[in-house]
C-alpha positions in Angstrom: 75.9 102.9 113.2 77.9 99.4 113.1 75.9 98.6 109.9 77.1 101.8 108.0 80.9 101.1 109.2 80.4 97.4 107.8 78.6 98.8 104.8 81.6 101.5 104.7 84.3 98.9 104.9 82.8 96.9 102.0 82.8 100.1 99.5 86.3 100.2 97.3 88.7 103.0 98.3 88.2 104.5 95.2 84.5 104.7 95.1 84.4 106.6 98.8 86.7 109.2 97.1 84.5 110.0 94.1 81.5 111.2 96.7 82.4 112.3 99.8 80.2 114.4 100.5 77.8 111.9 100.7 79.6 109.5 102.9 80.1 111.5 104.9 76.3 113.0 105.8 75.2 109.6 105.0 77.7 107.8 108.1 76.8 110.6 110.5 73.3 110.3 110.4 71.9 108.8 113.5 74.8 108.6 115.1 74.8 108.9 118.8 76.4 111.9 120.6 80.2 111.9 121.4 81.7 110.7 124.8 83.3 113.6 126.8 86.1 112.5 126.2 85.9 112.4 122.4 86.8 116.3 121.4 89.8 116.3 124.2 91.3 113.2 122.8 90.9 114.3 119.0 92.7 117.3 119.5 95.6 115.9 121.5 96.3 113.4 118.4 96.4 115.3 116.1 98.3 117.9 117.7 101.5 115.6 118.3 100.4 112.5 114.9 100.2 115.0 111.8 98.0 114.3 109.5 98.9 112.6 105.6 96.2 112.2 103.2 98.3 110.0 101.0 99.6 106.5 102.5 103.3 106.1 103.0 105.7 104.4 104.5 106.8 105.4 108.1 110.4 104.8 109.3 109.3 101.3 110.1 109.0 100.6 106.8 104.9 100.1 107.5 102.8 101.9 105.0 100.6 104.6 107.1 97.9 107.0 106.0 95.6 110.0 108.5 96.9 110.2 112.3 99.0 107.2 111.9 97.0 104.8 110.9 98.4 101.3 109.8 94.9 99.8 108.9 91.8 101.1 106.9 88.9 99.2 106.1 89.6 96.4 108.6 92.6 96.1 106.0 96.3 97.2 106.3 97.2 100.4 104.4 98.4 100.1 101.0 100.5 102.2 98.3 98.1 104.4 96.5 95.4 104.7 99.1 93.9 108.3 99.7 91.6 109.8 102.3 89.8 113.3 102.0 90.6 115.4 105.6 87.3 114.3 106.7 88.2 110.6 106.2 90.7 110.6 107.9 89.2 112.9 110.9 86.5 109.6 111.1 89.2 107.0 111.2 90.8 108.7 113.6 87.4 108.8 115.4 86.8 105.2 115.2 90.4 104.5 116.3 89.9 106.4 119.3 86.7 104.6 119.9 88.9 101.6 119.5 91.2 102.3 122.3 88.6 103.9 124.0 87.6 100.1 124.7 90.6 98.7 125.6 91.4 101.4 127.9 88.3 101.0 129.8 88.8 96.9 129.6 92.1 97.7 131.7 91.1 100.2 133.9 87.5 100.0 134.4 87.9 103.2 136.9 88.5 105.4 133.9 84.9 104.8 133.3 83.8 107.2 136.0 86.8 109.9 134.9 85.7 112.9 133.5 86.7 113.7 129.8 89.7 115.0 129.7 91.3 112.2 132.0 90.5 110.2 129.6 91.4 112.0 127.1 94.8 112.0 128.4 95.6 108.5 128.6 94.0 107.4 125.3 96.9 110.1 124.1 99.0 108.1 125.4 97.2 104.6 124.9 96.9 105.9 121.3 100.7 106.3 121.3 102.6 103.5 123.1 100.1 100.9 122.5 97.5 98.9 124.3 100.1 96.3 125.0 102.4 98.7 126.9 99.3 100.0 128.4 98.4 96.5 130.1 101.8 95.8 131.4 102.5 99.6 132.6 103.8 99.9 136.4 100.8 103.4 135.9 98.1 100.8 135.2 99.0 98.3 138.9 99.6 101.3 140.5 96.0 102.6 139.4 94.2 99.5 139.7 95.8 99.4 143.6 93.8 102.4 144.7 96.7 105.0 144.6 95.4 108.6 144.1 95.1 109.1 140.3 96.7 112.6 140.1 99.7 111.3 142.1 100.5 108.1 139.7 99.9 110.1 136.5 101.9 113.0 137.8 105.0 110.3 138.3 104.5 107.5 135.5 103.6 109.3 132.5 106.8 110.9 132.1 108.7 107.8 131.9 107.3 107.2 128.6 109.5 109.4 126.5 112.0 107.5 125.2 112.5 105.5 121.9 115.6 102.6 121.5 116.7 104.0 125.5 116.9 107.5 124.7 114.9 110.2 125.4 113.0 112.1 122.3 112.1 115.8 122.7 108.7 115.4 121.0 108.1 112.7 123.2 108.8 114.4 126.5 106.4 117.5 125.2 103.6 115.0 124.5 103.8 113.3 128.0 104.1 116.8 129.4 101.0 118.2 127.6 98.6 114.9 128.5 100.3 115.5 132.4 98.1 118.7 131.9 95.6 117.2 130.4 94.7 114.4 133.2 94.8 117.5 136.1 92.7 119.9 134.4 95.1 122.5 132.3 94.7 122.4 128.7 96.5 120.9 126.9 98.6 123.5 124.7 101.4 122.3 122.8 104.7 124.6 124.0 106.7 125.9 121.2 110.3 124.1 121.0 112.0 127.1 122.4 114.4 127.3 119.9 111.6 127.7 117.4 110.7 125.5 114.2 112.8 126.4 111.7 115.5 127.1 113.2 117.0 130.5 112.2 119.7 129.3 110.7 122.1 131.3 107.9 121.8 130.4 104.6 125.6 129.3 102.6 125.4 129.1 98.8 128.5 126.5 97.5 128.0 128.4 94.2 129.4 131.4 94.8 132.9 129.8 96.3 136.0 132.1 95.7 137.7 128.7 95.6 137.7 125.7 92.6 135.5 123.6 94.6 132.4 125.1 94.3 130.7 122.5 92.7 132.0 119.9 95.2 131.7 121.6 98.5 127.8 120.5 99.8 129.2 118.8 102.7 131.7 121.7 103.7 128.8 124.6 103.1 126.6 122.2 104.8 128.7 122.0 108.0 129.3 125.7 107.7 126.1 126.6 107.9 125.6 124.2 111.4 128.9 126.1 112.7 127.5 129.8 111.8 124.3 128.5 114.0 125.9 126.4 117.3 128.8 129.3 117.1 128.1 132.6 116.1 130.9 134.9 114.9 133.3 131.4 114.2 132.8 132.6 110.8 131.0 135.1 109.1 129.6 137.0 105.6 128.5 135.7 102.6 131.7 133.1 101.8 131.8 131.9 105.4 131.7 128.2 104.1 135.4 129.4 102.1 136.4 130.0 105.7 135.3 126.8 107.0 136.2 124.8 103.9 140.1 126.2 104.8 140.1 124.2 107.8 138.6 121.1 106.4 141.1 121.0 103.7 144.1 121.6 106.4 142.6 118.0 107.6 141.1 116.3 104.4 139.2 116.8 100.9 136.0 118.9 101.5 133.9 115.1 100.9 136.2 113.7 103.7 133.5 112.7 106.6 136.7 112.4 109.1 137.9 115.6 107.9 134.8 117.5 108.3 133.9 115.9 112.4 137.7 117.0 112.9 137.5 120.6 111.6 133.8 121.0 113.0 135.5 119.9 116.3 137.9 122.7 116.0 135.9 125.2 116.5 134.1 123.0 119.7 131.5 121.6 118.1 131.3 117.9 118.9 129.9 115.9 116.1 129.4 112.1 115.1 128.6 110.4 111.5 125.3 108.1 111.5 124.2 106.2 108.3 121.2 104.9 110.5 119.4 107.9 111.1 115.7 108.2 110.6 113.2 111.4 110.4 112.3 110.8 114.3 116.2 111.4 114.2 116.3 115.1 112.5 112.9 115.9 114.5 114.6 115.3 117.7 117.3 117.2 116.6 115.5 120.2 115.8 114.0 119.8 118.9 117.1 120.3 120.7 118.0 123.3 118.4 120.2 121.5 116.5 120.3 121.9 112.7 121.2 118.5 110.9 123.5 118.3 107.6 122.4 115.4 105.6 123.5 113.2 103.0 121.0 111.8 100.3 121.1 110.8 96.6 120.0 113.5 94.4 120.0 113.0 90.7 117.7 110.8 88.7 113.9 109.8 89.2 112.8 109.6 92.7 111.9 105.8 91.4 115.7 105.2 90.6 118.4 107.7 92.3 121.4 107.8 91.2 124.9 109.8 91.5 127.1 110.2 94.2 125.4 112.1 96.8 124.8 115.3 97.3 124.6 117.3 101.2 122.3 119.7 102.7 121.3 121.1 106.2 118.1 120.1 108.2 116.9 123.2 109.9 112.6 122.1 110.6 110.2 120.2 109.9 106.2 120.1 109.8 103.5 117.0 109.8 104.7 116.4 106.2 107.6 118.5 105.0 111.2 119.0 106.2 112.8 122.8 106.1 115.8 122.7 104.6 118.7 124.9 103.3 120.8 123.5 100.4 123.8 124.9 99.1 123.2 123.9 95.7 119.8 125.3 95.4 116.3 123.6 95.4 116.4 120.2 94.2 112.9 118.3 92.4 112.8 115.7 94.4 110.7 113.9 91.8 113.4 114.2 88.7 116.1 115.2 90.2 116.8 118.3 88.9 117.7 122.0 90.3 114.6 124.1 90.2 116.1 127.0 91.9 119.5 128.4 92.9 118.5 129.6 96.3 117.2 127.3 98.9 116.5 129.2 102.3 113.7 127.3 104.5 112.9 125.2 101.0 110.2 122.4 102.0 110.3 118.8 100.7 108.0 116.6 101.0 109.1 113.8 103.6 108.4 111.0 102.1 110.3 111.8 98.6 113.1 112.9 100.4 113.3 109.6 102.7 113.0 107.9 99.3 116.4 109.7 98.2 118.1 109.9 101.5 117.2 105.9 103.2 119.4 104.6 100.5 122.1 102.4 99.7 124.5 100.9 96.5 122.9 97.9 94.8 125.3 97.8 92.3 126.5 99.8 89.6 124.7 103.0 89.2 121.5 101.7 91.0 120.2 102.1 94.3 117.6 100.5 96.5 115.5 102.1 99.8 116.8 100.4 103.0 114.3 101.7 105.9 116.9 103.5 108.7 119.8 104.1 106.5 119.8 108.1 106.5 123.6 109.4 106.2 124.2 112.2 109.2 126.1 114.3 111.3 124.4 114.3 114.3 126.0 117.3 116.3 125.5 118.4 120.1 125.3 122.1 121.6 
């Protein structure tokens, strides 16, 4: 089997792509049985990575293709590189294998585990890092005899935070391999605010006012208000409503003027131009709908104009929901293709193309990693 990898990681991309098929018979042919611990750690993976069959670039900036993988072919990924869904189930494979090795290099006990302990912690090995994994108070307290259920039970937890805080998606993940390690299976919990959130669609076209063609950010922040505080406003022009007490604070594009009127009706809310898709995921998490900020008009390869809002309301592996006011936008010319946009999906990575952006000079615009525009609200 290490010849066919080698052999594999000497064929171009391109050429696995025109046959499969055949790679993939020909790799699994007298290949050993799986470890126990294999199937269990597959399926927790993938539950929590998401899958892309096309490389792009994470928040990070690092181009990523399959479960998350940064390398392919003992190479790192690059623009343009493709997998088929069973290429990327095998990389993911071999990566697994790969911490697989390390894990049982630090903790030689796990060795004797049965599957799904294994499984658990190469979840999280997979996750955090092989580093982290080394220098992890769970890994001294292991290798000091302490009863296994005991230290997972207390340690894994702690890993759910990103930059000091706390992540939602992170805290269901260290949760799920918890159950994992002590025998329950591991079955992802639906957020219990549910993904999309059911949040009411505002159109900015059909405005009673003269600022229909202005008021995104306003019909945006409506729609958040209708959601955190039902029956603040109400019916089909609720945004004309909320846009009434923007404007007794500021002009409807007035970020100040919108935190202060949201505010009003007890909805705390900040501005962020740092925010990143882990950012509206979290979000969503917590049952929070996210109005954002990004640039909508011209080629996805140059955008252009100045701005344009919608609200956030879920997300998949590769898509997030949305509701615009303006209607659904082609993320790839930046043109409306439709006039209503309730639970409309865009791709991710086109719309991180639009919204990570910032000026560059006149009427150009270059993608800064971590610049999404924001209101990040609280319930």
């Amino acid at each position: 089997m290490a010849a066919i990898e080698l052999l594999a990681r000497q064929i171009p991309q391109d050429a696995l792509g025109r046959d499969q098929e055949w790679f993939h018979v020909w790799s699994q042919a007298g290949k050993t049985p799986s470890p126990t611990w294999m199937d269990p750690a597959k399926r927790i993976i993938k539950e929590f990575e998401g899958c892309r069959l096309i490389a792009y670039k994470c928040p990070a900036g690092v181009w990523t293709i399959g479960f998350g993988s940064t390398t392919i072919n003992n190479r790192p990924v690059q623009q343009g590189d493709k997998l088929t869904e069973q290429q990327a189930d095998d990389l993911l494979e071999m990566q697994i294998e790969h911490f697989a090795k390390g894990l049982f290099k630090l903790l030689p006990l796990a060795r004797d585990w049965n599957g799904s302990r294994v499984a658990a912690l190469l979840s999280w090995a997979f996750n955090v890092g092989l580093g982290a994994v080394e220098e992890s108070t769970l890994r001294q307290r292991l290798l000091t005899g302490q009863d296994p259920n005991q230290v997972i039970r207390e340690e894994l937890p702690k890993w759910d935070k990103a930059n000091g805080q706390a992540l939602a998606g992170l805290t269901r993940r260290r949760e799920a391999e918890v159950r994992l390690f002590l025998g329950a299976a591991a079955v992802k919990k639906p957020p219990s605010h549910g993904n999309p959130l059911q949040v009411p669609w505002l159109s900015q076209l059909d405005s009673a006012t003269d600022q229909a063609e202005r008021m995104c950010f306003s019909s945006s922040c409506a729609m958040l208000l209708a959601y955190l505080r039902p029956g603040t406003i109400s019916g089909p022009n609720a945004d004309d409503q909320y846009l009434k007490r923007v404007q007794s604070y500021g002009d409807t594009t007035d970020v100040n003027a919108q935190i202060r009127a949201l505010s009003s009706f007890n909805v705390k809310a900040r501005f962020v131009s740092s925010a990143t898709i882990q950012t509206l995921k979290s979000q969503i998490d917590q049952g929070i709908p996210v109005p954002c900020g990004y640039i909508h008009r011209g080629p996805l390869s140059r955008p252009s104009g100045g701005g344009h809002w919608l609200i956030v309301v879920g997300y998949t592996a590769d898509q997030l929901i949305v509701h615009d006011p303006y209607g659904i936008m082609n993320l790839q010319t930046g043109e409306r293709a439709s006039s209503v946009a309730r639970f409309a999906r865009y791709d991710m990575n086109d719309f991180v193309l639009r919204w990570s952006v910032e000026p560059a000079g006149p009427a150009a615009y270059k993608h800064s990693p971590n610049k999404g525009w924001a209101l990040i609200a609280t319930r």
